[in-house]
N, C-alpha and C positions, 0 to 999 in steps of 0.2 A: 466643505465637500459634501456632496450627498453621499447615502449609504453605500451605493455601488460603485462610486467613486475610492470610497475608504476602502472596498474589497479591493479594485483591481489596481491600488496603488501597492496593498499587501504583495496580491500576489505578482507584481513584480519584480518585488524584494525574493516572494519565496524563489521566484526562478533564478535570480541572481544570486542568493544565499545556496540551491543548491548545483547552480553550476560550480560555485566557487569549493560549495566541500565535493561535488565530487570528483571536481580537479585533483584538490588533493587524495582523498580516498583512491584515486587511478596509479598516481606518483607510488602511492602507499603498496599497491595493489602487484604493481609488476618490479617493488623491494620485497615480497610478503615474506621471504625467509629467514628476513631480519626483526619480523615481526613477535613481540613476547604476546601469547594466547592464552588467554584466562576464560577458565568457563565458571555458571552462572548454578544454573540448578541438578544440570545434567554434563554429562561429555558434551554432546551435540550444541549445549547453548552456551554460546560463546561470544568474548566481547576480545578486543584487540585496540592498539590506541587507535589504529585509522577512527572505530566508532568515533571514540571519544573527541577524538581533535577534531575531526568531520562535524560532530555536535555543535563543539567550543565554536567553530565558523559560523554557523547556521544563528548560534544564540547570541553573538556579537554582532550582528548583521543586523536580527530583528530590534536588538535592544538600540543599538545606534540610532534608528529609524523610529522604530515603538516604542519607547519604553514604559507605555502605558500598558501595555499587553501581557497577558496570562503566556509560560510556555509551560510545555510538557514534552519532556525530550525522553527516550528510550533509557537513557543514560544517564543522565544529570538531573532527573526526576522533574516536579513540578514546583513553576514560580509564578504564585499568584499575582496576576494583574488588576485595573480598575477600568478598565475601557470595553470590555464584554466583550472582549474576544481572546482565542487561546489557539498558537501554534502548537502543535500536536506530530512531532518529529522522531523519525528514525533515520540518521545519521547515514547507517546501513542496514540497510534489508536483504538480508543474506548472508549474515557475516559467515557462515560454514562454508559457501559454494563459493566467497572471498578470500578466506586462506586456506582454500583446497586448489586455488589458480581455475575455478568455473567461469563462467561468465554472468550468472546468474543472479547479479546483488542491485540494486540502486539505492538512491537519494529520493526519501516519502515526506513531503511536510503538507500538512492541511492545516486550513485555518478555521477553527471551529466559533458557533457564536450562541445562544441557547438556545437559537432557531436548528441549530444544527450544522453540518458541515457546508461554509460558505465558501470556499476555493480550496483547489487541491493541485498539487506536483505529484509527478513520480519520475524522476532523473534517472536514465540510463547512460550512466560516463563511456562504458564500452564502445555503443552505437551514437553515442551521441544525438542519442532520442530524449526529448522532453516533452511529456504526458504533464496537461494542464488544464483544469476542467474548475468553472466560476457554476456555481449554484442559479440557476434559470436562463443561462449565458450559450453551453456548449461545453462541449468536451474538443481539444486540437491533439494532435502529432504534430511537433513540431511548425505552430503554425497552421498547420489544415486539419479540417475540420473533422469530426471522427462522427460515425453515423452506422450500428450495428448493420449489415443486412438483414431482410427477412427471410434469406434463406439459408441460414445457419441454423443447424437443428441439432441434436443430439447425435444422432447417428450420421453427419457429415462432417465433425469435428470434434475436437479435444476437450475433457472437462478437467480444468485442474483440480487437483487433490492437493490439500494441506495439511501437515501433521506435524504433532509434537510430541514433548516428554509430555503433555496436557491433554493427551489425546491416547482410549485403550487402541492396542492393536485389530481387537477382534472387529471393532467398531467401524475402522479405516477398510479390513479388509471384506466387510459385510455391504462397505458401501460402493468398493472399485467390484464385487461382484454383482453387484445389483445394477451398477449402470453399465455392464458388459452381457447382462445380459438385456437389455433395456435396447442393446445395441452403439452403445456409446464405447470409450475406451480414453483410459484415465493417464494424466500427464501431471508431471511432479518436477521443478528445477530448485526447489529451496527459498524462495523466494517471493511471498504470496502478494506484494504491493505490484511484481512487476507481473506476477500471475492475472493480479484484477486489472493492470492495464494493457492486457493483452485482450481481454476478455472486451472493453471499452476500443480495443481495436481489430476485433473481429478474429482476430490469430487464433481463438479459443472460442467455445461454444458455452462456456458456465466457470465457476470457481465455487468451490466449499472445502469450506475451515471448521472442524468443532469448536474450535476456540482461537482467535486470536487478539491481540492485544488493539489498541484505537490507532498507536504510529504504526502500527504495521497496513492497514485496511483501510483510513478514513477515506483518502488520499485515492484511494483505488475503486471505494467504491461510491463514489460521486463522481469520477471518469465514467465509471459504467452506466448508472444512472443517465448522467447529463448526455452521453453516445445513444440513447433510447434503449437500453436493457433495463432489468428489474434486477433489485435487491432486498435482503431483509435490510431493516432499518435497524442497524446499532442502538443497544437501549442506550437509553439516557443515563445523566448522573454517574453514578459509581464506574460507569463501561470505561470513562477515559482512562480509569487505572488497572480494572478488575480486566477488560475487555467482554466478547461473546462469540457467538457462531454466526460464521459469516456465510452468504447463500449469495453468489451474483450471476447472474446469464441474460444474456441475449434472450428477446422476449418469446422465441416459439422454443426454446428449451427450457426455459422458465417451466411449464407443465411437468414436465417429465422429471427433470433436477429436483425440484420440490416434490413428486414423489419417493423416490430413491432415498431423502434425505430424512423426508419425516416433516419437512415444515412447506407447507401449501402456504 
């Protein structure tokens, strides 16, 4: 097989691997009060077995098929591979807005290579939207093809904001005052993988993260990319554990976002 062949045989696995956990994650979703909740660093961060057993799918999937391949799961941490490439998974993205009964969670797997990120998912079980984007390829919704407009600006749409216990307050709200006054006006559902593939589908005008981890973003922001928007580039190395600040828009809010934020 050639190289592009090897990617998009992946990611067909990825869409199948994350239709099938967020099958279950859905099943999981509308039991959620029989769910036991365990959080991580803070209240707010939180994991529940949907994560987990969603994971367990996803990493039984690739290994059946790869088992040559590196993963890194949100949750089951990292299993080094010998074939140069590494899934890069989060199970759930959103687990607060998931057993709060939101709608705001999906299924994020990218496949990373030291080129960088080579294909990306972002599974919405609710709507049953699957967000799918191949490095030099495109970016789809379900199938068709995604292609920011050029006239999404700042001030005719949404920028999302993302926050954490890894992120001060004063910070978050120095930056929703700066783009309201900029003329823009900031949008928040818990959920930053399904945030950057809205951004990759036009719904939203930008996304910025001070920090977020590589399963949470990779995934979302090669949709963006690959849709004709700009991002910062994820450092290298240590980022797939450590993570960084993530910056994506649509390309004539690109100016303005990277004002506001600090990083042009």
């Amino acid at each position: 097989m050639t190289e592009p062949d090897l990617i998009a045989a992946r990611l067909e696995i990825a869409q199948s691997a994350a239709r099938a956990a967020g099958s279950l994650a859905l099943e999981l979703f509308h039991d959620r009060e029989n769910l036991i909740v365990e959080t991580k660093d803070d209240a707010l961060d939180m994991v529940s077995p949907a994560d987990r057993e969603a994971e367990d799918i996803i990493r039984a999937r690739i290994s059946a098929v790869f088992p040559e391949d590196g993963i890194l799961g949100e949750e089951g941490g990292a299993h080094s591979g010998t074939s140069g490439l590494t899934w890069v998974i989060d199970p759930i993205d959103g687990t607060v807005p998931f057993v709060s009964g939101l709608p705001h969670w999906c299924v994020a797997i990218a496949i990373q290579s030291e080129h960088g990120t080579e294909a990306g998912v972002v599974f919405h079980p609710l709507s049953d939207e699957m967000f799918t984007a191949r490095h030099g390829a495109g970016a789809q919704l379900n199938g068709k093809s995604l292609r920011i407009k050029d006239s999404v600006l700042l001030s005719n749409s949404l920028t999302g904001i993302g926050a954490s216990h890894r992120t001060t307050p004063d910070h978050v709200a120095d930056i929703c005052s700066k783009l309201m006054a900029k003329g823009g006006m900031f949008y928040r559902n818990g959920s930053g993988a399904l945030m950057l593939a809205a951004v990759a589908a036009g719904r939203l005008g930008g996304y910025y993260e001070p920090h977020m981890h590589a399963w949470d973003c990779l995934a979302g922001l090669l949709l963006v990319r690959e849709a004709g928007g700009r991002t910062l580039p994820m450092p290298a190395g240590a980022a797939l554990s450590e993570g960084g600040v993530v910056l994506a828009a649509a390309d004539r809010v690109w100016p303005d976002l990277a004002e506001i934020t600090g990083y042009p």
